[in-house]
C-alpha positions as CSV (number, residue, x, y, z in Angstrom):
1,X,-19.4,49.1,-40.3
2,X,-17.3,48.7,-43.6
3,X,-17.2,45.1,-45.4
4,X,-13.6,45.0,-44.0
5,X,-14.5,43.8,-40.8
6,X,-16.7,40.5,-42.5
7,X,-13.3,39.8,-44.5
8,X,-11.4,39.6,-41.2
9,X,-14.0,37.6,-39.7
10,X,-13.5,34.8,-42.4
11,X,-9.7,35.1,-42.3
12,X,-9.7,34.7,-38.7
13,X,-12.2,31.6,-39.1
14,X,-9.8,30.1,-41.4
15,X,-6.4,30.5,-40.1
16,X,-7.1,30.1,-36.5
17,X,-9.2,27.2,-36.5
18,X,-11.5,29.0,-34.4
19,X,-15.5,28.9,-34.6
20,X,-17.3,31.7,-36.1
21,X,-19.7,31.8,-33.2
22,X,-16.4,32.3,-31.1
23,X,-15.2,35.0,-33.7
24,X,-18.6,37.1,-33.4
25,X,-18.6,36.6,-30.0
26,X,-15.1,38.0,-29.7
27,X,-15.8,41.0,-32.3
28,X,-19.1,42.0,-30.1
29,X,-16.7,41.9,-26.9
30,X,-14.2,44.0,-28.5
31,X,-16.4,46.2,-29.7
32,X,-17.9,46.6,-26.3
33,X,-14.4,47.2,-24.3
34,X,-14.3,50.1,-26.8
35,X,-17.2,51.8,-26.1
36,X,-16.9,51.5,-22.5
37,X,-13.4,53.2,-22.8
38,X,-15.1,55.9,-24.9
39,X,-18.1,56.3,-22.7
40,X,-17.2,55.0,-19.4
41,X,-19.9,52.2,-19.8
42,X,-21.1,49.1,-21.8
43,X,-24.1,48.7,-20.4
44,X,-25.6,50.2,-22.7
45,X,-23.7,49.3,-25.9
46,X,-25.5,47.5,-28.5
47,X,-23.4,45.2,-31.0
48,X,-25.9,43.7,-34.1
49,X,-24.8,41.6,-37.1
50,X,-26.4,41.7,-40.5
51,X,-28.0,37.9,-40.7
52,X,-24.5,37.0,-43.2
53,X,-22.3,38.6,-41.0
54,X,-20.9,40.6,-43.6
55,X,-21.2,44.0,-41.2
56,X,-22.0,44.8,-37.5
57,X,-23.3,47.9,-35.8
58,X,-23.2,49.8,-33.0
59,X,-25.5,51.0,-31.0
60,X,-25.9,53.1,-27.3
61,X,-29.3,52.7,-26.1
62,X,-30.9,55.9,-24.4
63,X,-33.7,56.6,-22.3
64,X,-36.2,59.4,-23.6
65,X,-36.5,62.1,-20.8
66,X,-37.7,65.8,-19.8
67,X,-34.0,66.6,-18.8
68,X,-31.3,65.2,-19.5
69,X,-28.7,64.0,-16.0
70,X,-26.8,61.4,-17.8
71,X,-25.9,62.1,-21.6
72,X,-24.4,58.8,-21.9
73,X,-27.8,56.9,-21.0
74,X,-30.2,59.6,-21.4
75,X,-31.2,61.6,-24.0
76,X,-34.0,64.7,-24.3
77,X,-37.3,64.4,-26.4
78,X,-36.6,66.9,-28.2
79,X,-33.5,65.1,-30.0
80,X,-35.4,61.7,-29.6
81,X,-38.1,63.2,-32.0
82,X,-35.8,64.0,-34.6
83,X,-35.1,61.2,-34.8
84,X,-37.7,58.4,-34.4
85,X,-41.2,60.6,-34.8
86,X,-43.1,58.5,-33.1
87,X,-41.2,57.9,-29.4
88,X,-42.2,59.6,-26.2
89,X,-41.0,60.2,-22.6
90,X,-39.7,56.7,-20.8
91,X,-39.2,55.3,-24.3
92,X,-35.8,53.3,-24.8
93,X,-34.2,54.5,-28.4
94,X,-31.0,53.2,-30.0
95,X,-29.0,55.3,-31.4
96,X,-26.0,54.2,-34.2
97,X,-22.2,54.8,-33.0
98,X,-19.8,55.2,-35.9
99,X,-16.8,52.9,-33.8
100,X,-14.4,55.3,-36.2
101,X,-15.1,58.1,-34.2
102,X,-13.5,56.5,-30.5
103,X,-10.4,57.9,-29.5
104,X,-7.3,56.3,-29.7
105,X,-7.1,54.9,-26.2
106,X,-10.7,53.2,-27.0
107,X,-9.2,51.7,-30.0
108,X,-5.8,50.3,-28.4
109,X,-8.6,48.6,-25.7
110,X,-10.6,47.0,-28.2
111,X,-7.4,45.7,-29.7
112,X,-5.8,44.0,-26.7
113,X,-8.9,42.2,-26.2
114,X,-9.3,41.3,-29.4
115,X,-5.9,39.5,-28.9
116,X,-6.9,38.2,-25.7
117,X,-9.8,36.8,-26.5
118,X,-8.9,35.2,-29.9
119,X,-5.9,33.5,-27.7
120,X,-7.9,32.0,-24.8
121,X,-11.0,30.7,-27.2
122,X,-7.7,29.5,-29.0
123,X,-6.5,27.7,-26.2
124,X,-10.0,26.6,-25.0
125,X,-10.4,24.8,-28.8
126,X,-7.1,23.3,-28.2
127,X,-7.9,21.8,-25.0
128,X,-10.8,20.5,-25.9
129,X,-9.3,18.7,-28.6
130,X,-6.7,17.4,-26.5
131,X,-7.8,17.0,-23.5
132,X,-8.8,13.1,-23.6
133,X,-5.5,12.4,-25.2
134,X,-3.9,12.1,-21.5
135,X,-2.7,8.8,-21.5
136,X,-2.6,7.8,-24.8
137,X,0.5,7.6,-27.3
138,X,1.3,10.4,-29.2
139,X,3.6,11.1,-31.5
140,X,6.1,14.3,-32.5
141,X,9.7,15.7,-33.6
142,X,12.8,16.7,-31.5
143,X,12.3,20.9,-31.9
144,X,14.9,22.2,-29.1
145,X,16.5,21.1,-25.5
146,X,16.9,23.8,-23.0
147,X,17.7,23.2,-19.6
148,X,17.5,19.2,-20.0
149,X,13.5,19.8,-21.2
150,X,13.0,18.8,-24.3
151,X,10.6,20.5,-26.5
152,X,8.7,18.5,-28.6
153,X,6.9,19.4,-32.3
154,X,3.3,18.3,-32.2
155,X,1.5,20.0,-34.9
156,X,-1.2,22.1,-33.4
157,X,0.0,22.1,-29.9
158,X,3.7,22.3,-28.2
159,X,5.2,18.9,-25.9
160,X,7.7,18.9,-23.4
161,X,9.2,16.1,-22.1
162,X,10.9,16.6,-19.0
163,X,14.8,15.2,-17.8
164,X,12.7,13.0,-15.4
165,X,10.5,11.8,-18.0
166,X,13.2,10.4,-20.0
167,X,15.3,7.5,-20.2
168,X,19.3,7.2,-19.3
169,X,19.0,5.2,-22.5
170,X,17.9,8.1,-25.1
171,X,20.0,10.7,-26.6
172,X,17.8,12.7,-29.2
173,X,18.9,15.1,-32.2
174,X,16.9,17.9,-34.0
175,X,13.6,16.1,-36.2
176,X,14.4,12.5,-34.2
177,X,11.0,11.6,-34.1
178,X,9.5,11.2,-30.6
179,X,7.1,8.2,-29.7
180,X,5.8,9.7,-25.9
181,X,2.4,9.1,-22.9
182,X,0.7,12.2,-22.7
183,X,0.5,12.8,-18.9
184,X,-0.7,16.1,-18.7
185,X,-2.3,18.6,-20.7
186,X,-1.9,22.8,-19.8
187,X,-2.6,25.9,-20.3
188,X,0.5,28.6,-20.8
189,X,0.6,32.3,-21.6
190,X,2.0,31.2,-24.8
191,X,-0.6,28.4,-25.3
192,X,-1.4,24.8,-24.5
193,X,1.2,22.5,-23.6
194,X,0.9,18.9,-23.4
195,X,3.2,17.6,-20.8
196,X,5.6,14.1,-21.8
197,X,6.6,10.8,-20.3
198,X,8.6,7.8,-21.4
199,X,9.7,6.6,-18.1
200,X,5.7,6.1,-17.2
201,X,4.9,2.5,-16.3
202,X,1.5,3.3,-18.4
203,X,3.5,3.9,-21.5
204,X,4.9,0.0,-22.0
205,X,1.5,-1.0,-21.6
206,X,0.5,1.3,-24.5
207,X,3.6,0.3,-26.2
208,X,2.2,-4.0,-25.1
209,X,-1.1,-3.0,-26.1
210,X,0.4,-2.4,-29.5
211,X,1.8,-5.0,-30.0
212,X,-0.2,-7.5,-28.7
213,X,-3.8,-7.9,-29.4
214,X,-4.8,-10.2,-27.0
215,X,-4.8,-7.5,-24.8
216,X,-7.7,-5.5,-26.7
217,X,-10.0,-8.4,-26.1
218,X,-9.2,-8.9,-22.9
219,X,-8.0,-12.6,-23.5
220,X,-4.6,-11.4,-21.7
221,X,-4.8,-9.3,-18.9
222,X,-2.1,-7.3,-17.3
223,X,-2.1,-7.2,-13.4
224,X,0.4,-4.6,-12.6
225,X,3.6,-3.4,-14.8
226,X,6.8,-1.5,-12.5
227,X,9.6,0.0,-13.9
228,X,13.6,1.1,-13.4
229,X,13.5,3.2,-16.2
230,X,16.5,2.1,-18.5
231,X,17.3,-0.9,-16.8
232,X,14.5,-3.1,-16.7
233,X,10.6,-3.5,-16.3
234,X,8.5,-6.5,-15.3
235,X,4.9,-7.3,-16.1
236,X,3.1,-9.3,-14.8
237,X,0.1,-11.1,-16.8
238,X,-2.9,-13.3,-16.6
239,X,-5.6,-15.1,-18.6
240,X,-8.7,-16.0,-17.5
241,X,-8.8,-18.7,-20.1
242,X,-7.2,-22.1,-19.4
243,X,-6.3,-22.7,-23.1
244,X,-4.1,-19.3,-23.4
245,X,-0.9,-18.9,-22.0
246,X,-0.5,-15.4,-21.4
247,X,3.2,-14.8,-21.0
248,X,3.6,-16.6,-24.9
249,X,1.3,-14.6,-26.0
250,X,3.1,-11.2,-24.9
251,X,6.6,-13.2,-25.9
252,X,5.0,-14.0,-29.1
253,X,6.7,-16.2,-31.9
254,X,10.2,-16.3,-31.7
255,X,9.7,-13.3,-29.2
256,X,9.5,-10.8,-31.8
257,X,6.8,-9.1,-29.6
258,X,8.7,-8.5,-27.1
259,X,11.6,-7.5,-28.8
260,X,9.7,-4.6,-31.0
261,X,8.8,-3.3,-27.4
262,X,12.4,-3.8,-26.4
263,X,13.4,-1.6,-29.6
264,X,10.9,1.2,-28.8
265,X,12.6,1.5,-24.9
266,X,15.6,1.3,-26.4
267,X,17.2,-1.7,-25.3
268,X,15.6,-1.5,-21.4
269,X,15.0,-5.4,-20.1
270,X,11.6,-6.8,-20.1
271,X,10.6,-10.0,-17.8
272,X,7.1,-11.1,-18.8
273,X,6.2,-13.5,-16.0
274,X,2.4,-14.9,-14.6
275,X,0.7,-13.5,-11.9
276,X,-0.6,-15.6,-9.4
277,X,-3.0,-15.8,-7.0
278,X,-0.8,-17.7,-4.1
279,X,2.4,-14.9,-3.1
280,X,4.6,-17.6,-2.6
281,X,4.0,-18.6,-6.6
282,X,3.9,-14.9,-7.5
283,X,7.3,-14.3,-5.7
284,X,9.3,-17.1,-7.4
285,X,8.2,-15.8,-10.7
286,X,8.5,-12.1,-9.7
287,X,12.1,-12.4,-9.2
288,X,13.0,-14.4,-12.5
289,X,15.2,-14.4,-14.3
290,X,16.3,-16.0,-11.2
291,X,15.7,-19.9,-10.2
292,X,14.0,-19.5,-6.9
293,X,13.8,-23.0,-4.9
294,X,11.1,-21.8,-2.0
295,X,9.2,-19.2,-0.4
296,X,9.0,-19.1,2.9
297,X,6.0,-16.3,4.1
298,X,7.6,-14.7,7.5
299,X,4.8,-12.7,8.5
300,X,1.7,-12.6,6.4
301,X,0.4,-9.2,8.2
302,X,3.6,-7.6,7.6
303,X,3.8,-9.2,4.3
304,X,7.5,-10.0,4.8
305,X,8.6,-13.4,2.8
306,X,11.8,-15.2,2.4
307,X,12.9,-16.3,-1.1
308,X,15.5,-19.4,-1.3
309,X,18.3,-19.5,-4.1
310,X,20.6,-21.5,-5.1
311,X,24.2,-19.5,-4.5
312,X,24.9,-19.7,-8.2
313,X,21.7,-17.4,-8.5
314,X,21.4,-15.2,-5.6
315,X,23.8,-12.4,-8.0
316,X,20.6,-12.7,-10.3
317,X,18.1,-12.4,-7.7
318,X,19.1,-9.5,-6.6
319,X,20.1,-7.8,-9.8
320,X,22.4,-5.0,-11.1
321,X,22.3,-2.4,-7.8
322,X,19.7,-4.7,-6.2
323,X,16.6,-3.1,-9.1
324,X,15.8,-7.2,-9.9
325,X,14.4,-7.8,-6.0
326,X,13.3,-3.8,-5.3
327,X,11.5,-4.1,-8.6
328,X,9.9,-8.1,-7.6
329,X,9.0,-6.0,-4.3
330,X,7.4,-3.5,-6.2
331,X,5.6,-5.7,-8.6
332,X,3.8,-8.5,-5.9
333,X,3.9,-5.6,-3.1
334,X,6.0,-8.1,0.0
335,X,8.6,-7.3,1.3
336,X,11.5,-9.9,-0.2
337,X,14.7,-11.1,1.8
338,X,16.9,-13.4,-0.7
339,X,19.0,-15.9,1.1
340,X,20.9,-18.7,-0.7
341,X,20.5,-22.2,0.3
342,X,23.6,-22.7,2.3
343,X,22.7,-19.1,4.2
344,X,19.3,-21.2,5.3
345,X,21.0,-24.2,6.3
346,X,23.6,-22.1,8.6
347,X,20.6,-20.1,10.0
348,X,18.4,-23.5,10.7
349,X,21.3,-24.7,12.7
350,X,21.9,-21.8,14.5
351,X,18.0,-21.7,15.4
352,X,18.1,-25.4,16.6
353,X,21.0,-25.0,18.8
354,X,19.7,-22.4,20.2
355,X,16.3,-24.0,20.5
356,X,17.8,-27.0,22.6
357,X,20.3,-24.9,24.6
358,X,17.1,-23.7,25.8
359,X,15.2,-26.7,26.2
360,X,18.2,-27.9,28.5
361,X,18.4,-24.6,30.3
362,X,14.5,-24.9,31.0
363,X,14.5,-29.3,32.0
364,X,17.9,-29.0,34.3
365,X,16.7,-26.2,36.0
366,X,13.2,-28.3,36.7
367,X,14.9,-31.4,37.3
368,X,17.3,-29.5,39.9
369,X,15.6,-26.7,41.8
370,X,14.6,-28.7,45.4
371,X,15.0,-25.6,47.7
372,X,12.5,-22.4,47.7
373,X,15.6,-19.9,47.5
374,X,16.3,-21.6,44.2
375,X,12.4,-20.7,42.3
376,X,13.5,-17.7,39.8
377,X,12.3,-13.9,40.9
378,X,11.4,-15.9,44.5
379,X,11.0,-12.9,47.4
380,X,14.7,-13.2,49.5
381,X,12.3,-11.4,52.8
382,X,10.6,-14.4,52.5
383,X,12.9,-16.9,52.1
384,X,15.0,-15.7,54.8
385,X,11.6,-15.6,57.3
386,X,10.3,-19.4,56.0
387,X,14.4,-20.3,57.0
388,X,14.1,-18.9,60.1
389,X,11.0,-20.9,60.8
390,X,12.3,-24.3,59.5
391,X,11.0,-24.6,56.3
392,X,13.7,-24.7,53.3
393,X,12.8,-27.3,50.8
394,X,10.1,-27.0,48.4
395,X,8.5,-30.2,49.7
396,X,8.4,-29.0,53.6
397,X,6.6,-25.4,52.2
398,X,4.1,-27.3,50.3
399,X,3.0,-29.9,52.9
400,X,3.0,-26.8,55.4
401,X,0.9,-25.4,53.2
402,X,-1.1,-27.5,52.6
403,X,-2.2,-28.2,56.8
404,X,-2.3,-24.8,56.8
405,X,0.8,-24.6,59.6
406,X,2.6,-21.8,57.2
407,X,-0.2,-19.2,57.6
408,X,0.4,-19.4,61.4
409,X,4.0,-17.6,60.8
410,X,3.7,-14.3,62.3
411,X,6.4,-12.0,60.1
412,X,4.5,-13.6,56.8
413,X,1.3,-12.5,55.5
414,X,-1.5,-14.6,53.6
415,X,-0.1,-12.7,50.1
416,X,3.4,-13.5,50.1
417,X,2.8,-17.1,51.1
418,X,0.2,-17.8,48.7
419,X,3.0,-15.7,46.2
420,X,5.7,-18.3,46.6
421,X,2.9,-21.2,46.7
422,X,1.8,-20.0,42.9
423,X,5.8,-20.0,42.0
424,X,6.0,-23.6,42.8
425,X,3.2,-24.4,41.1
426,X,4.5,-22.9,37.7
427,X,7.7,-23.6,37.9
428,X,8.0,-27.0,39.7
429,X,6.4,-30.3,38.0
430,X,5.3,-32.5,40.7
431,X,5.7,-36.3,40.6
432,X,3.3,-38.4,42.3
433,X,5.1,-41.8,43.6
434,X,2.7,-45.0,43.2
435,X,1.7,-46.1,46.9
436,X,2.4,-49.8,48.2
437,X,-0.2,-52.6,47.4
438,X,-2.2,-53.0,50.7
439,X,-3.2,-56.4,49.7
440,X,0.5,-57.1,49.6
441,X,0.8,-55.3,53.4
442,X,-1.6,-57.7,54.1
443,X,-0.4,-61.0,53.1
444,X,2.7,-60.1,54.9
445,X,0.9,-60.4,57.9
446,X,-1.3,-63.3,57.3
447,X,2.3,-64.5,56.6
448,X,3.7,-63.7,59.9
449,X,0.7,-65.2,61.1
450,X,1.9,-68.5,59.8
451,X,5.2,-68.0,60.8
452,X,5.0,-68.5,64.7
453,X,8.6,-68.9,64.9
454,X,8.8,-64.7,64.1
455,X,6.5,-64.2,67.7
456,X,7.5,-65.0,71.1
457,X,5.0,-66.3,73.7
458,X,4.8,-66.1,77.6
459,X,3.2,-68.6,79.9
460,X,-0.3,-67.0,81.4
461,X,0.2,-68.3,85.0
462,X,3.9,-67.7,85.8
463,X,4.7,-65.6,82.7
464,X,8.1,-67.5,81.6
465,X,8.5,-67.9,77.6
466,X,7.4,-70.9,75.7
467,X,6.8,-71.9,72.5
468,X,3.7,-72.8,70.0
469,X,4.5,-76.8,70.1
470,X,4.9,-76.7,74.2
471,X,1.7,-78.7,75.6
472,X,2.6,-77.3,79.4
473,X,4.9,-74.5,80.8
474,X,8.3,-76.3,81.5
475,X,8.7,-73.7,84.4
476,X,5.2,-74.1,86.4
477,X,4.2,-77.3,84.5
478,X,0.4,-75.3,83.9
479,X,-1.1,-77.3,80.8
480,X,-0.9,-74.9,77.7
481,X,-3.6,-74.9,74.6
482,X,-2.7,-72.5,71.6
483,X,-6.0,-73.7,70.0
484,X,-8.4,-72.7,72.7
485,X,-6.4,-69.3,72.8
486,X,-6.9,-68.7,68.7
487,X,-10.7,-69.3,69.6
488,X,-11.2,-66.5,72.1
């Protein structure tokens, strides 16, 4: 083929960016979607390069037969021997194709993958270069804005950044320049495409990262960063070293950290605040710039909290359209009710009313219930049976119960009585009363025994009454000995 074709190779090296093992490869390809356009085949087609690439040939190899079937793959030894003298029958023999002499239709072919080809290994370079790019900074110009997209000057490559992917704050114009996260890097029919965010938590910690160099060594730490894009962002940050204080560090002197990241987002608020292992601790600080004065933890499985403010700082808590608390939510991952102090003290009150109302609900009805039809959820059946058989207080069921007389009523069976027995028992608190001193029981009677003057006394013979100090009956005149009488 004519030197031409190793010109174009070299111009195509050059201005594509494209490797000349990817051009040849291309050229071969090309060459081969020709042929088989011509011939109906490429199996057969043989591309060869000189060894400087400065020209390629063509070649359809043949097999050497004693009749000819397929002209395209076969060809007679009788032509073979004209030219190569020294082939035979079964031999394989490549012949030269002069690539001039394909039809139009084969040439249009080999041109459209040409152009194919060229773009993809295009785009494949370009991805390759860009690929590991996604999530680092990059940087471009405004080109154009079309349907709120904005498209975005990169060099090489083409950037988008979406309406979503940009702040309320920014307004561009054509050449602004474009600081962006690459978040996504595509393939298009017209090329790559590297997709844009500046709304992407991950892009103020570039834009941190930046800024502050504590961060490369790990000496600050950022635990989580959340965002309202254009209003504000919190980050949270740690050091595992005692002697660094992390949020000073990202603050910087005089804050002019913090305030170069503040100019890149465009004004957006920043609260740098410490993470912290306890969530009550991590709460107060996740909501600054609020003063919280306590955290009270609800439910720890449901990770539900209560945060405490003074009234002159609940406004603050919560934040312009509430984004201060749904962002602390976001940022320490509880779920954050903000109450101000006198809204706690009205709701303790109401809880300790309520508390006692029910304590002195729960004592007066203990103190009060004396009757069985009284016990809550009691069966009326078998009040009205135990009525009809006597037995109404809760004192006359229990000592009927307990002699076993209950169980003898006919119209009552062992369950319901046992039922109503139970009910008592967790409902009624029994008091025992402390019994009477028998040794007191009995010293009243050695008393009365002194005492005579408490008994009376009958004469044994005639049976008339006498007295302890009478020596003889006055009635039968029978001498009388109380003595004699203690002895027996």
């Amino acid at each position: 083929m004519p030197s031409q074709l190793a010109e174009a190779i070299r111009q195509l090296t050059q201005e594509k960016g494209i490797s000349e093992e990817a051009v040849l490869r291309t050229i071969e390809n090309t060459l081969k979607a020709a042929y088989k356009r011509a011939f109906g085949t490429s199996d057969n087609c043989i591309v060869r390069f000189s060894e400087d690439n400065s020209s390629v040939e063509v070649f359809s190899r043949k097999v050497i037969v004693d009749g000819v079937y397929d002209p395209v793959v076969e060809i007679e030894l009788e032509d073979a021997l004209k030219l190569s003298s020294d082939c035979e029958i079964g031999d394989e023999l490549d012949i030269a194709v002069d690539p001039s002499s394909f039809d139009r239709s084969a040439v249009q072919t080999g041109k459209q993958t040409v152009h194919q080809a060229l773009s993809e290994i295009q785009k494949d370079s370009l991805y390759a270069e860009y690929k590991d790019k996604v999530g680092e900074i990059i940087i471009g110009y405004y080109q154009r804005e079309k349907n709120g997209t904005i498209y975005v000057d990169l060099g090489k490559v083409e950037g988008i950044l979406p309406a979503k992917n940009q702040s309320p704050r920014e307004v561009y114009h054509k050449n602004d320049r474009i600081k962006a996260l690459v978040t996504e890097v595509k393939k298009t029919n017209t090329g790559l495409q590297l997709v844009l965010s500046r709304t992407d938590a991950d892009f103020v910690r570039k834009i941190i990262e930046l800024e502050v160099p504590e961060t490369y060594d790990k000496t600050v730490e950022i635990y989580k960063i959340v965002r309202e894009p254009g209003y504000r962002t919190k980050v949270a940050v740690y050091s595992r070293r005692e002697d660094i204080d992390p949020v000073g560090a990202c603050v910087g002197l005089k804050g002019v950290r913090i305030q170069a990241v503040i100019r890149e987002l465009e004004g957006e608020k920043i609260d740098i605040l410490k993470y912290d292992a306890d969530p009550r601790e991590f709460i107060k600080n996740a909501l600054s710039p609020a003063e919280v004065t306590g955290v009270i933890i609800l439910d720890e499985n449901k990770r539900q909290a209560l945060a405490i403010v003074p009234e002159s700082q609940f406004s603050l808590a919560l934040g312009k359209q509430g984004f201060n608390v749904r962002l602390a939510n976001r940022l320490v991952d509880w779920n954050i009710d903000v109450k101000t102090e006198d809204e706690c003290g009205e709701i303790d009150a109401l809880v300790a009313e309520s508390r006692k109302a029910a304590e002195d609900l729960f004592n007066d009805e203990v103190s009060t219930i004396t009757m069985i039809s009284e016990l809550p959820g009691v069966n009326t059946d078998v009040v009205a049976v135990l009525k009809e058989n006597g037995i109404e207080d809760i004192e006359q069921f229990m000592a009927a119960f307990d002699d076993k007389s209950v169980f003898e009523i006919e119209d009552l069976a062992k369950e319901e009585i046992e039922e109503v027995a139970n009910l008592i028992q967790e409902v009624v608190e029994f008091v025992d009363e402390e019994p009477e001193d028998e040794s007191e029981g009995a010293g009243d009677q050695d008393g009365a025994d002194e005492e005579p003057e408490d008994e009376e006394y009958f004469c044994p013979e005639c049976g008339a009454k006498i007295t302890i100090d009478m020596t003889e009956c006055p009635n039968c005149g029978i001498g009388l000995s109380f003595e004699e009488e203690d002895e027996e």
